[in-house]
Backbone bond lengths (Angstrom), bond angles and torsions (degrees), N, CA, C in turn:
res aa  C-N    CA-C-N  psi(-1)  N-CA   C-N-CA  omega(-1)  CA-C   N-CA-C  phi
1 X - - - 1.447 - - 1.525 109.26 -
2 X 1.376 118.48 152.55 1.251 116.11 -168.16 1.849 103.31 -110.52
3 X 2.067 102.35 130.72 1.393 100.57 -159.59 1.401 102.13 -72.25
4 X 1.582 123.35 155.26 1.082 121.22 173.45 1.494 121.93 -103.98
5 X 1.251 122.11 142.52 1.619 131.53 -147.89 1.396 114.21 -62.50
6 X 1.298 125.06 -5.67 1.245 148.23 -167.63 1.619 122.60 -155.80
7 X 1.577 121.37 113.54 0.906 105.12 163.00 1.127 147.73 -76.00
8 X 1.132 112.86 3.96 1.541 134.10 155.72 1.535 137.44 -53.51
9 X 1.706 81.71 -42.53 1.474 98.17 -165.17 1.847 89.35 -102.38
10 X 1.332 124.83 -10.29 1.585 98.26 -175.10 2.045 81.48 -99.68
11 X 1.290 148.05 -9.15 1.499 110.68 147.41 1.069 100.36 -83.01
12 X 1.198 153.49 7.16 1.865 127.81 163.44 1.601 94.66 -62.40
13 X 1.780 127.30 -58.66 1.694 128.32 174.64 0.837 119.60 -22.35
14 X 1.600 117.36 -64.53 0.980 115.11 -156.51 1.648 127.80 -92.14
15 X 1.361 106.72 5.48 1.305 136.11 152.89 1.326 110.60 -97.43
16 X 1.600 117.69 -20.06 1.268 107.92 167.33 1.438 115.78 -85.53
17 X 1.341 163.41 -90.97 1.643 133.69 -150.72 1.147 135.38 -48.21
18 X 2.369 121.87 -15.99 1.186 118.09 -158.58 1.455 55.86 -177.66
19 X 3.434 144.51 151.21 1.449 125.91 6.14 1.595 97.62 -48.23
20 X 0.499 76.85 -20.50 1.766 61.18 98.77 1.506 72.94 132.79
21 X 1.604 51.36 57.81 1.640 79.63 -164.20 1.503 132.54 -154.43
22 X 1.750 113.88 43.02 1.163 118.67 171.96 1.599 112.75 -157.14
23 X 1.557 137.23 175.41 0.863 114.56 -149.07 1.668 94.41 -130.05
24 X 1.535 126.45 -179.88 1.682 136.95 147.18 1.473 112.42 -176.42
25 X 0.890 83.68 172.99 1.692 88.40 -169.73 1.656 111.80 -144.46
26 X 1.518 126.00 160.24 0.899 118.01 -178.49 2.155 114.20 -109.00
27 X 1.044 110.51 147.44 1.564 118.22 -171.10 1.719 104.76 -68.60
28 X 1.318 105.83 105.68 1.281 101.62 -161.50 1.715 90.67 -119.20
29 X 1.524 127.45 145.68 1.754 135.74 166.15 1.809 85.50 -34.00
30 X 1.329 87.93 149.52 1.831 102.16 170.32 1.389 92.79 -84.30
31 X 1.206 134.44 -44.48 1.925 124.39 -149.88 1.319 94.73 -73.69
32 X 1.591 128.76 -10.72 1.802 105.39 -164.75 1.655 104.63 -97.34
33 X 1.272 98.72 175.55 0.781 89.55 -169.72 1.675 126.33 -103.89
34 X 1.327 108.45 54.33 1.456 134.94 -176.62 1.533 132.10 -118.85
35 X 1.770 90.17 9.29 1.660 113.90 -170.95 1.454 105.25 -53.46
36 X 0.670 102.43 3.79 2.308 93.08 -172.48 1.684 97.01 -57.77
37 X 1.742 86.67 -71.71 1.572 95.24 -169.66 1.555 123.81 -47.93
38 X 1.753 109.16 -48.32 1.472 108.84 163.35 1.660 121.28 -35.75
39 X 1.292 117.70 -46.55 1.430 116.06 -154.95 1.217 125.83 -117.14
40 X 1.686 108.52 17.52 1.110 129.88 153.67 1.196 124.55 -35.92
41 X 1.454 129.85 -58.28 1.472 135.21 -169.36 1.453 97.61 102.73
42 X 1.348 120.96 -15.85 1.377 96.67 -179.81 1.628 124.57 -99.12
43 X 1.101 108.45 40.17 1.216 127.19 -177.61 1.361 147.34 -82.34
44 X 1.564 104.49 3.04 1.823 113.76 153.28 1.653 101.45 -142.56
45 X 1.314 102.60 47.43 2.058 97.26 137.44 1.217 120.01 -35.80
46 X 1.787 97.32 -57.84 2.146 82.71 -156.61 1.759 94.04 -89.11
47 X 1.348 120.93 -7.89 1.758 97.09 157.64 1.370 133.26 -94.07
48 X 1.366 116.04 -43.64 1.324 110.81 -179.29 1.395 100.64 -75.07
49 X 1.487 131.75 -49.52 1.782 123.13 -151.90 0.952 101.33 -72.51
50 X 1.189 158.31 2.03 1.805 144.32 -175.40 1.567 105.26 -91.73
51 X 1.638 110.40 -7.12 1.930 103.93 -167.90 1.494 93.12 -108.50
52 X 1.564 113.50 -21.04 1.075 114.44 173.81 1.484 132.81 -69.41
53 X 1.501 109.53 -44.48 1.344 132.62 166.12 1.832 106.84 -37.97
54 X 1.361 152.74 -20.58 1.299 120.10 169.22 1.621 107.02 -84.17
55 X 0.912 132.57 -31.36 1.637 128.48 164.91 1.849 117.25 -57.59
56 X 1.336 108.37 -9.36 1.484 95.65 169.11 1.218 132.92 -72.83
57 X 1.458 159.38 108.63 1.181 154.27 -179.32 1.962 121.24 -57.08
58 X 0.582 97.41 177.75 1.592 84.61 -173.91 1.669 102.78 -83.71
59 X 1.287 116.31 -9.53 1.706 124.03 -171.82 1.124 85.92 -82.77
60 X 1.546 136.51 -31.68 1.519 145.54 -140.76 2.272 78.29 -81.97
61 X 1.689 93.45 -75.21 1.738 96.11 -168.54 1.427 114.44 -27.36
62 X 1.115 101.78 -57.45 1.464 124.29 -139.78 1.553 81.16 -66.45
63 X 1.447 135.87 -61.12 1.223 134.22 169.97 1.490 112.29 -29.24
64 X 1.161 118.38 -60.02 1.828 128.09 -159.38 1.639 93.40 -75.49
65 X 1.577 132.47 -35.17 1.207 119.28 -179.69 1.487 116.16 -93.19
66 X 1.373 116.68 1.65 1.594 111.31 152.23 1.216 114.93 -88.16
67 X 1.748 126.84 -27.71 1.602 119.56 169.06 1.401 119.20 -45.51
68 X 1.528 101.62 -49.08 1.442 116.23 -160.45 1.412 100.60 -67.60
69 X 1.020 116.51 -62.62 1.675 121.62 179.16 1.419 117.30 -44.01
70 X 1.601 116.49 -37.24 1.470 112.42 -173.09 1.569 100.36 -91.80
71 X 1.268 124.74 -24.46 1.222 121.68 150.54 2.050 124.40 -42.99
72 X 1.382 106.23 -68.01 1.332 93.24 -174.35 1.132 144.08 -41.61
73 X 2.464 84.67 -42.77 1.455 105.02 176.78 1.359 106.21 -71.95
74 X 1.110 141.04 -41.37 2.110 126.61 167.66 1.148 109.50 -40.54
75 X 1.358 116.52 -44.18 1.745 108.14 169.57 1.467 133.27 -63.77
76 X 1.639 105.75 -50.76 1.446 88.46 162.07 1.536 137.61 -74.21
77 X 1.206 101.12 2.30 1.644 111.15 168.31 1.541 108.74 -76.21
78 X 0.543 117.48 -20.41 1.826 117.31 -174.54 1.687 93.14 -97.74
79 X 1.379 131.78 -46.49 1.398 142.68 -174.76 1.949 101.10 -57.82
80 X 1.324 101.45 -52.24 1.444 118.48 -176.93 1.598 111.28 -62.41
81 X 1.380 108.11 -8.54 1.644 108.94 -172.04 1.429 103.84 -131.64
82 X 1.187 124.34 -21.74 1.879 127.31 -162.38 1.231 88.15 -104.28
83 X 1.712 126.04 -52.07 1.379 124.25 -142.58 2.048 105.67 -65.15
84 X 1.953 96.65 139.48 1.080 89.32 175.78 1.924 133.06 -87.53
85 X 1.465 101.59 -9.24 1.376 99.97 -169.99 1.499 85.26 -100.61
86 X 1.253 105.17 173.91 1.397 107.07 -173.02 1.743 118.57 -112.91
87 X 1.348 103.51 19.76 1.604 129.68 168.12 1.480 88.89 -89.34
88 X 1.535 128.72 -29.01 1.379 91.51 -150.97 1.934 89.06 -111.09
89 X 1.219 106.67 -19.69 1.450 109.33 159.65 1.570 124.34 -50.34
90 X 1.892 103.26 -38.97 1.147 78.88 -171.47 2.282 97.06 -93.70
91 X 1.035 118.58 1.03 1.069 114.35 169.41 1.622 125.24 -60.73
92 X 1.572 105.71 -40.25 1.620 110.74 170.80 1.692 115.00 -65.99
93 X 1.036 112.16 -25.50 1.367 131.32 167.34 1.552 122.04 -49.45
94 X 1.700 101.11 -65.02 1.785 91.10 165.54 1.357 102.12 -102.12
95 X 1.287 105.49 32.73 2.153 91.45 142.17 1.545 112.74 -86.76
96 X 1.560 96.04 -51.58 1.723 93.66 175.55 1.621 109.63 -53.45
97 X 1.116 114.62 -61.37 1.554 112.56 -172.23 1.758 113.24 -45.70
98 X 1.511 118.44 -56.43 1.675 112.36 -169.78 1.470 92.23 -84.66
99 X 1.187 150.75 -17.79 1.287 135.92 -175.18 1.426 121.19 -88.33
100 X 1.829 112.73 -21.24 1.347 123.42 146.04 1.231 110.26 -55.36
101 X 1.549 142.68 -79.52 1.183 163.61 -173.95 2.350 94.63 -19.44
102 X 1.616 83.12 -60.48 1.404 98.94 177.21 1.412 116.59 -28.36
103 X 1.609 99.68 -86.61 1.323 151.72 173.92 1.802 86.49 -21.78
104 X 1.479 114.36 -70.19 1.403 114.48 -164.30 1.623 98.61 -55.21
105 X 1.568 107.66 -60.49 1.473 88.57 -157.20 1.496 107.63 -74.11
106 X 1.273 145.96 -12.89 1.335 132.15 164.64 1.531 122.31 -27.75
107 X 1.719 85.86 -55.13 1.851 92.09 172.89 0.899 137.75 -112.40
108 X 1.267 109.31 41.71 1.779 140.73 161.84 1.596 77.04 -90.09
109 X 1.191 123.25 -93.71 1.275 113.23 -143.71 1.325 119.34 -65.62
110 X 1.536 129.15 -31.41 1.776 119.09 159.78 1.480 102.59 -43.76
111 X 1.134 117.03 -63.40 1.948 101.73 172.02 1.253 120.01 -44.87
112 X 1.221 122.68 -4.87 1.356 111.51 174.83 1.297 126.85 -97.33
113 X 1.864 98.69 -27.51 1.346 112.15 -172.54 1.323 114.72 -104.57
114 X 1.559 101.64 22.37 1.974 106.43 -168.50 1.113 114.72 76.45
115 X 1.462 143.38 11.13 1.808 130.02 -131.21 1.740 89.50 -113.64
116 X 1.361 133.00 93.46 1.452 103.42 166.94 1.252 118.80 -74.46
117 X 0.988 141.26 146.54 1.622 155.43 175.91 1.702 107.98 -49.97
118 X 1.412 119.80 99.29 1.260 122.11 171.44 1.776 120.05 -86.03
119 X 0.830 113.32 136.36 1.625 108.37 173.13 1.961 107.39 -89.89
120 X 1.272 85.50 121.39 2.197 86.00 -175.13 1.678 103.99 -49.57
121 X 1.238 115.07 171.60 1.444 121.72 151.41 1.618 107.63 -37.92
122 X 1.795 93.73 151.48 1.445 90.17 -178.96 1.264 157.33 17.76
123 X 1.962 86.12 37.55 1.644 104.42 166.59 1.856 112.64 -62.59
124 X 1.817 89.20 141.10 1.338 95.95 176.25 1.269 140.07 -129.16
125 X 1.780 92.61 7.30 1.677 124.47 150.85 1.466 119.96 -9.42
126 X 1.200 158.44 -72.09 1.170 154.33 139.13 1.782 110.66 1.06
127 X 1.213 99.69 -63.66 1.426 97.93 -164.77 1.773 111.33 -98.63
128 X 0.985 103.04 -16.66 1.392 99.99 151.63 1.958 124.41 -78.47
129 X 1.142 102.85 -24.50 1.698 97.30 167.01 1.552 113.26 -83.63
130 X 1.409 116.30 -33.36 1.360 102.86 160.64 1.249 118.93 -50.76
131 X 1.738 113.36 -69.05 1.937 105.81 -170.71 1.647 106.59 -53.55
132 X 1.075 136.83 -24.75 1.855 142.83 -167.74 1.650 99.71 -65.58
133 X 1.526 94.55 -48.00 1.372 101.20 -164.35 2.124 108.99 -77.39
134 X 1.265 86.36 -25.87 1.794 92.23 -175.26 1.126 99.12 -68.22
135 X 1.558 122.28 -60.67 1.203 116.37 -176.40 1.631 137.53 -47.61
136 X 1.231 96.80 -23.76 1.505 98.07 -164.50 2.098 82.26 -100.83
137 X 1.046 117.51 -46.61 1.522 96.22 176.05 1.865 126.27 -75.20
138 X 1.395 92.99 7.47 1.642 87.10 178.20 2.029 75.97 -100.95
139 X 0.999 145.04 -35.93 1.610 134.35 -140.82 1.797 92.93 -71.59
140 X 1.423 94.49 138.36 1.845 104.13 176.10 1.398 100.82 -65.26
141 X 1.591 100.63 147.37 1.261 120.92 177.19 1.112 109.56 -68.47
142 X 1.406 135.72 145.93 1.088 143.98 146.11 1.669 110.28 146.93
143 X 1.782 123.43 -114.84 1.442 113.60 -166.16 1.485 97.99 -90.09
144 X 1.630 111.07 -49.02 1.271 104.73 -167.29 1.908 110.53 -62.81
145 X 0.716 103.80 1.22 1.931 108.73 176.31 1.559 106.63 -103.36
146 X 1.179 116.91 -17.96 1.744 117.28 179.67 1.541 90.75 -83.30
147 X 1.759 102.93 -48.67 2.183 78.59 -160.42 1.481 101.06 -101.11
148 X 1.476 127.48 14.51 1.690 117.57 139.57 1.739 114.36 -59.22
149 X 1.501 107.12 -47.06 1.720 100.32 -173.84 1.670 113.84 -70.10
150 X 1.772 107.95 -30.82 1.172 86.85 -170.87 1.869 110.34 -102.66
151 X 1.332 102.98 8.48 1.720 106.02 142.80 1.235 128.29 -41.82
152 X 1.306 91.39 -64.07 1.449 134.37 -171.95 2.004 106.46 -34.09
153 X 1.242 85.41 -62.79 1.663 130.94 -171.80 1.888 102.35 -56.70
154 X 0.936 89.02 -82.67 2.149 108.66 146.09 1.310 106.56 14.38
155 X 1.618 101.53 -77.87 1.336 107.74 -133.95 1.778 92.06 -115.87
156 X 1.544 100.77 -28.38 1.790 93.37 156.32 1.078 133.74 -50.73
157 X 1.548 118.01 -50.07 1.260 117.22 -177.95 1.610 124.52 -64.75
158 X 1.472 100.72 -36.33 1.771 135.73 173.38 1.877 95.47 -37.42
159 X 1.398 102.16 -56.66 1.504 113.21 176.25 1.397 134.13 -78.29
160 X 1.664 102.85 -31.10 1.198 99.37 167.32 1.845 113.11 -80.33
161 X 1.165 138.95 1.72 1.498 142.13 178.69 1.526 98.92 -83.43
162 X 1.286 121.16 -45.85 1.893 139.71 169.72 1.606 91.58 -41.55
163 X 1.378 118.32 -68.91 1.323 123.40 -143.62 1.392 109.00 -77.11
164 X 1.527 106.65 -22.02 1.259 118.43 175.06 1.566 113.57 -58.03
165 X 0.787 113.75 -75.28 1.310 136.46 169.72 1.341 131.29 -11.58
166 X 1.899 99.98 -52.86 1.132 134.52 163.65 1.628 120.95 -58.50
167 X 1.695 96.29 -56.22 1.651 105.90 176.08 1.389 122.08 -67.85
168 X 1.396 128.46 -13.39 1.316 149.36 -179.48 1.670 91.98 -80.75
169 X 1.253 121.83 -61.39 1.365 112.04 174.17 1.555 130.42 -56.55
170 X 1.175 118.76 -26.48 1.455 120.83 169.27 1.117 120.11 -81.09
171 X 1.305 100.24 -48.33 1.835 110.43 178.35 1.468 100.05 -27.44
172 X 2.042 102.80 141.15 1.344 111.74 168.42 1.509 116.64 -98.52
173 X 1.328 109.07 -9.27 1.433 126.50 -163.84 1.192 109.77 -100.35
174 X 1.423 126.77 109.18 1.733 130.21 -178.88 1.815 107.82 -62.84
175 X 1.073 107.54 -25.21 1.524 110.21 166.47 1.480 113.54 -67.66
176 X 1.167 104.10 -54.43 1.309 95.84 176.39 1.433 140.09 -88.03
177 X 1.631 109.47 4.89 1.115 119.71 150.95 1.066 114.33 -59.92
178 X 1.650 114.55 -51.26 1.525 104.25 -173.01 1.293 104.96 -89.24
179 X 1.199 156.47 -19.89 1.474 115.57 143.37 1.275 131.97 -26.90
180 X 1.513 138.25 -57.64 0.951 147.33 -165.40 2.033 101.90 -64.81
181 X 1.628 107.73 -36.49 0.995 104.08 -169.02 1.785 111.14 -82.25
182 X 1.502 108.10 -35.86 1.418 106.43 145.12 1.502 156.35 -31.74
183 X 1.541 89.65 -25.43 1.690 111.11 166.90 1.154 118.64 -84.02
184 X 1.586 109.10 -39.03 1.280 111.19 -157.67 1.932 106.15 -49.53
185 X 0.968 114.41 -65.37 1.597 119.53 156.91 1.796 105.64 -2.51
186 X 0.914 125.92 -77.33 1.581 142.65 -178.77 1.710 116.23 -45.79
187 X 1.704 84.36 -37.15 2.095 91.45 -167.16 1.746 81.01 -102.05
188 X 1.290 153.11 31.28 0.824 144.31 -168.82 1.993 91.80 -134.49
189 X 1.429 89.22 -29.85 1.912 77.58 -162.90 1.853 91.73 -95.61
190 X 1.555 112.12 -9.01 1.556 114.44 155.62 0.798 94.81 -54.98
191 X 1.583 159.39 -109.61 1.028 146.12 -79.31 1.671 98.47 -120.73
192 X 1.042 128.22 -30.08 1.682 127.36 146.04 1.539 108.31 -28.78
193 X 1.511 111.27 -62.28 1.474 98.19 -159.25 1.453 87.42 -75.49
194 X 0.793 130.06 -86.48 1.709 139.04 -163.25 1.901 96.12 -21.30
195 X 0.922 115.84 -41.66 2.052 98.48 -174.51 1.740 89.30 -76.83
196 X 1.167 116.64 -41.52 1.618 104.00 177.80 1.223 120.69 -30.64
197 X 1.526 105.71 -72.76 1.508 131.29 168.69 1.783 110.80 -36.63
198 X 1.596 116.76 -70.72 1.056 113.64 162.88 1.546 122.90 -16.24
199 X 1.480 112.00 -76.88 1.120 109.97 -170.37 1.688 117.94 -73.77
200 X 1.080 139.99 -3.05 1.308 113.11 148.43 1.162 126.41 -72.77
201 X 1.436 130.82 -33.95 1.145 129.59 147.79 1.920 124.47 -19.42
202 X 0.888 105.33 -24.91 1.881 109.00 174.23 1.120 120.36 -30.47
């Protein structure tokens, strides 16, 4: 996995594409043709972001779990329209759908609790949803683009359940612990379906 320049900014990832909302990826050969997930950027959540996570503020979460979410759902929108099997069509599908759902209530409740959404030090959200997003819309349609996304998917969710965990512990806000702990359920049945999917793919 490739380290990210900030530990701040790789748990901002990995809360940024999918608490559902953070991101990782797995270290995949550059020549195959499964680069999505490699070259994401979101690729040491579960190492660097967990040392990072006690310096986050709760403006810090609330930021990394609207990245992550508006991240996933861009992903499964492209998954929901490119993807060729139709497990994985309909998988990009309720990414957009529960990661909207997400997305909304995250910021229902920072509006509730005063919280504006801070981005940590050397967040790099921006430019990691650009390269996420190139990749998966430059990648050819068909198999090798189903088991890059649902690699992809894999090893995000794998990280965002880590990150969860983590952000629940810092969090200052009992609301927003239990939000976060409320999801977990959701980023848990991501990553159920997605190894499902995975593995017929074999």
């Amino acid at each position: 996995m490739r380290k990210m320049q900030s530990k701040g900014a790789g748990l901002a990832l990995v809360l940024g594409a999918t608490l559902v909302l953070f991101g990782c990826s797995k270290k995949d050969d550059a020549a195959t043709d499964t680069t999505v997930a490699a070259d994401t950027g979101m690729g040491t959540m579960a190492d660097t972001g967990m040392a990072a996570a006690p310096a986050l503020s709760d403006a810090n979460i609330v930021y990394i779990l609207d990245g992550a979410n508006h991240l996933d759902s861009m992903a499964g929108s492209v998954a929901a329209t490119k993807g060729t099997a139709a497990d994985v069509r309909d998988y990009g599908k309720m990414m957009m759908r529960d990661h909207h759902v997400l997305r909304a209530s995250g910021d229902s409740l920072a509006k509730k609790l005063g919280v504006t959404p801070e981005a940590p030090a050397g967040d790099t959200h921006a430019a990691d949803v650009q390269r996420t997003m190139s990749m998966l819309n430059s990648a050819a349609k068909g198999k090798d683009f189903d088991k890059a996304y649902i690699d992809n998917e894999v090893t995000y969710h794998q990280a965002v359940l880590q990150t969860a965990t983590t952000a629940m512990g810092v969090a200052q806000n009992s609301e927003l612990k239990n939000f976060i702990q409320k999801a977990a359920p959701n980023i848990q049945a991501h990553y159920d379906r997605a190894k499902a999917i995975q593995a017929k793919m074999q």
